[in-house]
C-alpha positions in Angstrom: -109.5 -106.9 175.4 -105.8 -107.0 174.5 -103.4 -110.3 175.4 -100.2 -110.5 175.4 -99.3 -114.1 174.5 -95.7 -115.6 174.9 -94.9 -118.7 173.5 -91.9 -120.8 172.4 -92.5 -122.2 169.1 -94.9 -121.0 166.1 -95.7 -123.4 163.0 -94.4 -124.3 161.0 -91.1 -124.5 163.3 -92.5 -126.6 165.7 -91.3 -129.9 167.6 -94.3 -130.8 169.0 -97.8 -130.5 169.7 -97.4 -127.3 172.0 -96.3 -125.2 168.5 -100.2 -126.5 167.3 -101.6 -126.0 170.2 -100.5 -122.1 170.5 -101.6 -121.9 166.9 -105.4 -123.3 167.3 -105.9 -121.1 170.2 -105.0 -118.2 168.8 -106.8 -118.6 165.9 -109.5 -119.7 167.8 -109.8 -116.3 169.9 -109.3 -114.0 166.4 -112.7 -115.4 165.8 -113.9 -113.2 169.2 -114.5 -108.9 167.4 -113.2 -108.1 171.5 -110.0 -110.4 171.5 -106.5 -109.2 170.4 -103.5 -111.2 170.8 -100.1 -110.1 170.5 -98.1 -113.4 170.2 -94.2 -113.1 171.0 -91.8 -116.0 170.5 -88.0 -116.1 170.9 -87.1 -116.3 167.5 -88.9 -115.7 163.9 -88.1 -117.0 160.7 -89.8 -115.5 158.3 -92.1 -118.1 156.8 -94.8 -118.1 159.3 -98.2 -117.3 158.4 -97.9 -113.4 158.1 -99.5 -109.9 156.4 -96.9 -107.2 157.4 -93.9 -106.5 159.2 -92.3 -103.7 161.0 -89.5 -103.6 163.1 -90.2 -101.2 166.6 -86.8 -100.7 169.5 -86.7 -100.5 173.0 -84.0 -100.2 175.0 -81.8 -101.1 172.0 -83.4 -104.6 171.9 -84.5 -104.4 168.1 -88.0 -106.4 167.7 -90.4 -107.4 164.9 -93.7 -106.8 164.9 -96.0 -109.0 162.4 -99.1 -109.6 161.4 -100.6 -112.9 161.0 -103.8 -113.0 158.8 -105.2 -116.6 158.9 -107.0 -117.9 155.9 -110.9 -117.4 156.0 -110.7 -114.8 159.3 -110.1 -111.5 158.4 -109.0 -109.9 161.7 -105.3 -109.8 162.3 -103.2 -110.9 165.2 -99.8 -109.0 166.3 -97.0 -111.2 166.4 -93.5 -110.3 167.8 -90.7 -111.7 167.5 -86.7 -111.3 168.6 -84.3 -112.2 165.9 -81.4 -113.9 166.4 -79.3 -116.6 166.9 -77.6 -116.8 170.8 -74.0 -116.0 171.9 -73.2 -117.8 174.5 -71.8 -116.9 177.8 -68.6 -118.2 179.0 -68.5 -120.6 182.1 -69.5 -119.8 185.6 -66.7 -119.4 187.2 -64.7 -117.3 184.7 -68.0 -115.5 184.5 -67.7 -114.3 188.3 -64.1 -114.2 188.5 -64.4 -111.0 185.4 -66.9 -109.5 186.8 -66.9 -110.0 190.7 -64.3 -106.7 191.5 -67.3 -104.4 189.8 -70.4 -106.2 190.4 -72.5 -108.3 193.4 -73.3 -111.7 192.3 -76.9 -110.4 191.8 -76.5 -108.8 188.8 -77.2 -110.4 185.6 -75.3 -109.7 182.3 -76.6 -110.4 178.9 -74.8 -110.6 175.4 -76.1 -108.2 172.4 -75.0 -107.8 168.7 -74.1 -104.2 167.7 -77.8 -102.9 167.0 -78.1 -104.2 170.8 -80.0 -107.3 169.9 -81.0 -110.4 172.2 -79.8 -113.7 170.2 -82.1 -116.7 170.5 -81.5 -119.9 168.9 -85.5 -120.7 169.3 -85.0 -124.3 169.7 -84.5 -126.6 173.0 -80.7 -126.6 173.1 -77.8 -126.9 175.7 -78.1 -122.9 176.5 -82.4 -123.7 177.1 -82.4 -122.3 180.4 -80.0 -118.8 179.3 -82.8 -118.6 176.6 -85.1 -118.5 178.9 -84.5 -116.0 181.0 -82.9 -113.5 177.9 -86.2 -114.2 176.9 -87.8 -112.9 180.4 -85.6 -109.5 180.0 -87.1 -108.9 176.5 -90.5 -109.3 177.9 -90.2 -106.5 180.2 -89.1 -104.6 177.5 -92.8 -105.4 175.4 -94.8 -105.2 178.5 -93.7 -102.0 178.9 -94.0 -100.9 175.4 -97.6 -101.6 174.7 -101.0 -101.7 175.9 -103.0 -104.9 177.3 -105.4 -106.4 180.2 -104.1 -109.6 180.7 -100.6 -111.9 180.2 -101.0 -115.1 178.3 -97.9 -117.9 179.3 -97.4 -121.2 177.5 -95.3 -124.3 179.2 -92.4 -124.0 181.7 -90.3 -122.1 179.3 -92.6 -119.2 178.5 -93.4 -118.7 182.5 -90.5 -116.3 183.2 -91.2 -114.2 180.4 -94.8 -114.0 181.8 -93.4 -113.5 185.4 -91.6 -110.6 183.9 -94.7 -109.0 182.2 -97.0 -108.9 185.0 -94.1 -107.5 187.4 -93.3 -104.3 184.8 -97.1 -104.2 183.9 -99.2 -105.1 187.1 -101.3 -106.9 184.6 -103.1 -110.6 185.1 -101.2 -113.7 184.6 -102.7 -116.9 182.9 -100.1 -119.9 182.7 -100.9 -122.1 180.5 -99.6 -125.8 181.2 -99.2 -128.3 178.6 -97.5 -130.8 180.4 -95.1 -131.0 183.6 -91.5 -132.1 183.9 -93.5 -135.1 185.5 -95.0 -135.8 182.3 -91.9 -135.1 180.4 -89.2 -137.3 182.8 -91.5 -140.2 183.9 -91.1 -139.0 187.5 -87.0 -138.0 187.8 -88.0 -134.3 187.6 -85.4 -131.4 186.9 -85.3 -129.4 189.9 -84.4 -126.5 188.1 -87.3 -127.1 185.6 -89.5 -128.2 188.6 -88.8 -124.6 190.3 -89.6 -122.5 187.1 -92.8 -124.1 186.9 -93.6 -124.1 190.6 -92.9 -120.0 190.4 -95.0 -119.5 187.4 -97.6 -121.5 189.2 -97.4 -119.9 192.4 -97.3 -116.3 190.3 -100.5 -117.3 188.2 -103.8 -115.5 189.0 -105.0 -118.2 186.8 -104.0 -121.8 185.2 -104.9 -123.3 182.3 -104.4 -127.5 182.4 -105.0 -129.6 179.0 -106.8 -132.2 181.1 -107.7 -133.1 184.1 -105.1 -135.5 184.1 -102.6 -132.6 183.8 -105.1 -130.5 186.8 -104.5 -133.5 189.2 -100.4 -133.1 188.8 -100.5 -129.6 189.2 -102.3 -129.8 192.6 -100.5 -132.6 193.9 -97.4 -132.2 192.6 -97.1 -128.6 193.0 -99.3 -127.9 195.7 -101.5 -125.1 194.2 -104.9 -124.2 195.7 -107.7 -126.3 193.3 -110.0 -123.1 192.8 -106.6 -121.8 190.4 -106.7 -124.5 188.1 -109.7 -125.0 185.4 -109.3 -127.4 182.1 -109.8 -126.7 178.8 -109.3 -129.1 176.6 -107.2 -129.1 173.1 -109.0 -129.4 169.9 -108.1 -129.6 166.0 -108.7 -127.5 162.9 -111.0 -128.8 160.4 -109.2 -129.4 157.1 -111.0 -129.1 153.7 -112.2 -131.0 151.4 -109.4 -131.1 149.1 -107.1 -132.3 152.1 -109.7 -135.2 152.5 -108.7 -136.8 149.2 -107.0 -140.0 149.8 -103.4 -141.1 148.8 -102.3 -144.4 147.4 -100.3 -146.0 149.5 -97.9 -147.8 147.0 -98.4 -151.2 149.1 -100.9 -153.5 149.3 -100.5 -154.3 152.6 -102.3 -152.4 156.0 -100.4 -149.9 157.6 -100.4 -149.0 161.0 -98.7 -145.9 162.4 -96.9 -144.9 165.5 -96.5 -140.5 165.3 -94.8 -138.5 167.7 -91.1 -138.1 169.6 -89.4 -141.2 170.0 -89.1 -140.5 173.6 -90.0 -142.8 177.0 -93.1 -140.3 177.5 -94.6 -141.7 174.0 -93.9 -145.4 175.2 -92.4 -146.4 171.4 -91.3 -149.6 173.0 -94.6 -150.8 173.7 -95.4 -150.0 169.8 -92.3 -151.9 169.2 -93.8 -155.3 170.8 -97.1 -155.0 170.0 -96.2 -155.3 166.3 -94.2 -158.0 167.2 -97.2 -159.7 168.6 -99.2 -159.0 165.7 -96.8 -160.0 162.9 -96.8 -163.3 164.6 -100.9 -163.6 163.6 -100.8 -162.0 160.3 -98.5 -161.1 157.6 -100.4 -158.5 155.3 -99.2 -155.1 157.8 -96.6 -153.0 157.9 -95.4 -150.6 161.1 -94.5 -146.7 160.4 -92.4 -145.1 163.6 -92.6 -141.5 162.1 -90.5 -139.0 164.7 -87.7 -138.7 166.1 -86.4 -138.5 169.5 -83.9 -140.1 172.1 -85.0 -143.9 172.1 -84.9 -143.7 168.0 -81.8 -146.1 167.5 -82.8 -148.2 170.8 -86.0 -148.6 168.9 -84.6 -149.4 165.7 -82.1 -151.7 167.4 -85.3 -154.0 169.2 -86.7 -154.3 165.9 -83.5 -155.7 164.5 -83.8 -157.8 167.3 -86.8 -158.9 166.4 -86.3 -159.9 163.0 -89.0 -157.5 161.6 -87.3 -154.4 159.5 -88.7 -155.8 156.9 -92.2 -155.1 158.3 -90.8 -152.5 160.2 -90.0 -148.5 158.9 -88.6 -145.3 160.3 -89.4 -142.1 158.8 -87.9 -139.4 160.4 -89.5 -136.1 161.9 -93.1 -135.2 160.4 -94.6 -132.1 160.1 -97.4 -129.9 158.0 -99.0 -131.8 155.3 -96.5 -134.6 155.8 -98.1 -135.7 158.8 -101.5 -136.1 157.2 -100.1 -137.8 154.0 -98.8 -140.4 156.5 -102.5 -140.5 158.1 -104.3 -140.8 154.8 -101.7 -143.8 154.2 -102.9 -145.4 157.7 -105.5 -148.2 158.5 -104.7 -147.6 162.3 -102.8 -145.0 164.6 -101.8 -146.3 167.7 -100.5 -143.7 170.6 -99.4 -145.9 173.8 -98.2 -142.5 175.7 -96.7 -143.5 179.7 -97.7 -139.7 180.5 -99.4 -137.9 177.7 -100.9 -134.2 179.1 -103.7 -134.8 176.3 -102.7 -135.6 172.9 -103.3 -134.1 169.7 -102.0 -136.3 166.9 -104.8 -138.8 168.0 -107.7 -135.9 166.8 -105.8 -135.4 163.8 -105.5 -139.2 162.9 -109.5 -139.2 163.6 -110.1 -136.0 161.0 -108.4 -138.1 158.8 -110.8 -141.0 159.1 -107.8 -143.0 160.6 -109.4 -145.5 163.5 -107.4 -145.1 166.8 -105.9 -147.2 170.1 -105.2 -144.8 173.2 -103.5 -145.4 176.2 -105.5 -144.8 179.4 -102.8 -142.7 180.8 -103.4 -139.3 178.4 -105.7 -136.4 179.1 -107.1 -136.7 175.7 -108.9 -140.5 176.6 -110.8 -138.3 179.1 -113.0 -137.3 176.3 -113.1 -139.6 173.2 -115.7 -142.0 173.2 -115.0 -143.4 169.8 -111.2 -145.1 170.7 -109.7 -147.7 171.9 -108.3 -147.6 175.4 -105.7 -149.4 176.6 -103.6 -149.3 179.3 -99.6 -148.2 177.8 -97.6 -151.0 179.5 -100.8 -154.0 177.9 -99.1 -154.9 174.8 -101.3 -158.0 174.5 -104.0 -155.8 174.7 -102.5 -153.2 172.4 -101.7 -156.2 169.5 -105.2 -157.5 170.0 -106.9 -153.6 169.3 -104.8 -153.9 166.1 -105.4 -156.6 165.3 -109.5 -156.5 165.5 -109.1 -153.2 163.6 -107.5 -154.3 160.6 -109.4 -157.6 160.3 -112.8 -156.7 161.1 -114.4 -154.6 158.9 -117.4 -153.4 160.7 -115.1 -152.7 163.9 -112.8 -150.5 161.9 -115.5 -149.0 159.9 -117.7 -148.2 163.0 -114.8 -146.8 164.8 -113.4 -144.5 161.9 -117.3 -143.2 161.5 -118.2 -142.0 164.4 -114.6 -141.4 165.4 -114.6 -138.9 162.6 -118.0 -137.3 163.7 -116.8 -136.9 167.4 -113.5 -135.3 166.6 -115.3 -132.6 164.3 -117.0 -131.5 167.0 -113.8 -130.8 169.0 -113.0 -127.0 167.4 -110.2 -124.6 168.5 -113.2 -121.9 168.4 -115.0 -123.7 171.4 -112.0 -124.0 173.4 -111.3 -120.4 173.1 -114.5 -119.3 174.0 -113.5 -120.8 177.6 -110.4 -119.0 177.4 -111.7 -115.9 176.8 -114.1 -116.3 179.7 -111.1 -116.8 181.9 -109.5 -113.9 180.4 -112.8 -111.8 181.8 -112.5 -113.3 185.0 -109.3 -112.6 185.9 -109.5 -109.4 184.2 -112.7 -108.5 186.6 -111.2 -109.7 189.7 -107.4 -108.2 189.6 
């Protein structure tokens, strides 16, 4: 069984969890003899985790096709990818006024080097949505270049490209949805994102939520028939031994940790107060905000406001082994999402023998037992969590324990196993 998987983001040039998420899935199914993924992405840099490269043309759109051999697993998985860097197109109006004489306003234009090559910038810029759809044009050009059963679509941005694959190919569709502009906006939704998501939806023979959380939205929100959507749940990597081994911190004091964007979806100002709370019952703690995001100087501002900088750090954007330095530095990680699809960082924190508070409102509280759950806007009851954690031994300890032994059990092979078997499915019955 071939899939052809398009994504946004591969590590280690991710921004988020979606980026991981792609990555543990994939690896996950290259553990099945009868699963082969070609993975395609806008952009490639060179550094991901790789065996050989080639480059292939169609229709004068160059394209790169790698191999990714993952450590431990010898079976291969195809990776594409379209280099470049995007050229803008020049405003709407002076758009139509140069063209309009030779062509209806249904025809589409897009910009190419020399070699006749797509540019993509591969991040989440002003020109997103021209990405996009570029990136939907180049997808017609793969589906119609190789051989597969089904079609493979993560998040809003990848839906088009999947749209386009299944129209050229008459192949399945799986969307996979990692969150909603619900999740993303707190409820002022794009209309433009809103409709991409809607058609991909709507164009699915199959979707793929995080949580059931995530499978409620897409029903009510979006109206889709409840027999389309099925869960499956995220899970982590195990790390090694030698990534076990724990760091000195450099301070004596506990450390508790806030990871992820700095956005309104992650609730950072709840994080904010709650250490503000708990700084007025005990001195020996210091707060790490490590991300970054929109509400980063707002959030640096309220702690000035405060009076607790002192108590208080920043660290910037986290990513690879950085992230689980900062969890082997960490007493407690604390995650108080508004809307959180499911949550990764929280099953990483737990590998890492890291005890952690939840809010009620992410997908990934529908399956840990061993957490604290609170609800995002409870700061009282956030600082209290804290609190009990770092001054009660046998409540941390029991909580990192078995926290540690439930997360284990959460593998990226499992989750793929119920991929796969919707892969089958759809597969059977299109």
């Amino acid at each position: 069984m071939n899939v052809l998987m398009f994504g946004w983001e591969f590590p280690p040039h991710i921004s988020g969890g979606l980026g991981t998420a792609c990555y543990g899935l994939t690896k996950g199914l290259s553990e099945y003899k009868d699963v082969n993924v070609i993975f395609v992405v806008p952009k490639a840099y060179g550094d991901e985790d790789q065996s050989a490269m080639n480059l292939i043309g169609a229709n004068n759109v160059p394209i790169t096709k790698k191999e990714i051999q993952f450590r431990d697993i010898q079976k291969k998985i195809d990776y594409y990818e379209i280099e470049s860097t995007l050229i803008p197109y020049v405003g709407e109006e002076e758009f139509w006024s140069l063209t309009s004489k030779k062509y209806s306003e249904k025809t589409r234009f897009i910009e190419t080097d020399p070699q006749g090559r797509i540019s993509f910038s591969g991040t989440y810029g002003a020109n997103l949505l021209q990405e996009i759809y570029n990136y939907s044009v180049v997808a017609e050009v793969i589906a119609r270049d190789n051989e597969f059963d089904v079609i493979h679509a993560h998040d809003w941005l990848a839906y088009p490209a999947g749209i386009a694959a299944k129209r050229i190919s008459g192949k399945p569709l799986v969307i996979h949805v990692h969150a909603t502009d619900f999740d993303r906006s707190g409820g002022s939704v794009n209309p433009k994102v809103y409709s991409i998501e809607k058609e991909g939806m709507e164009a699915a023979d199959k979707i793929i939520t995080v949580s059931n959380l995530t499978r409620n939205i897409v029903i009510e929100k979006y109206g889709i028939d409840p027999s389309k959507v099925v869960t499956v749940y995220n899970a982590v990597e195990p790390i090694s031994q030698e990534e076990k081994i724990k760091l000195k911190k450099g301070v004596n004091e506990r450390i508790v940790t806030f990871l992820g964007r700095i956005t309104m979806q992650k609730g950072p100002e709840y994080f904010v107060e709650a250490a503000n709370l708990v700084l007025k019952k005990m001195n020996n703690v210091r707060f790490v905000m490590a991300g970054s995001g929109d509400m980063m100087n707002a959030m640096v501002k309220r702690a000035a406001q405060l009076k607790i900088t002192d108590k208080f750090h920043f660290t910037g954007f986290l990513k690879g082994d950085d992230v689980f330095d900062m969890f082997r530095m960490s007493d407690v990680f604390v995650m108080p999402s508004v809307s959180e699809p499911f949550g990764i960082v929280p099953l990483e924190a737990m590998q890492s023998n890291v005890p952690v508070i939840i809010s009620y409102q992410s997908g990934v509280a529908e399956i840990l037992k061993y957490a604290i759950k609170i609800d995002y806007w409870d700061t009282y009851a956030m600082a209290d969590a804290i609190y009990g954690l770092l001054n009660y031994p046998a409540l941390h300890n029991m909580f990192r324990k078995y926290g540690k032994d439930e997360v284990d059990s959460l593998q990226w092979k499992k989750s793929a196993k119920n991929v796969r078997d919707i892969y089958l499915d759809v597969i059977k019955t299109a």
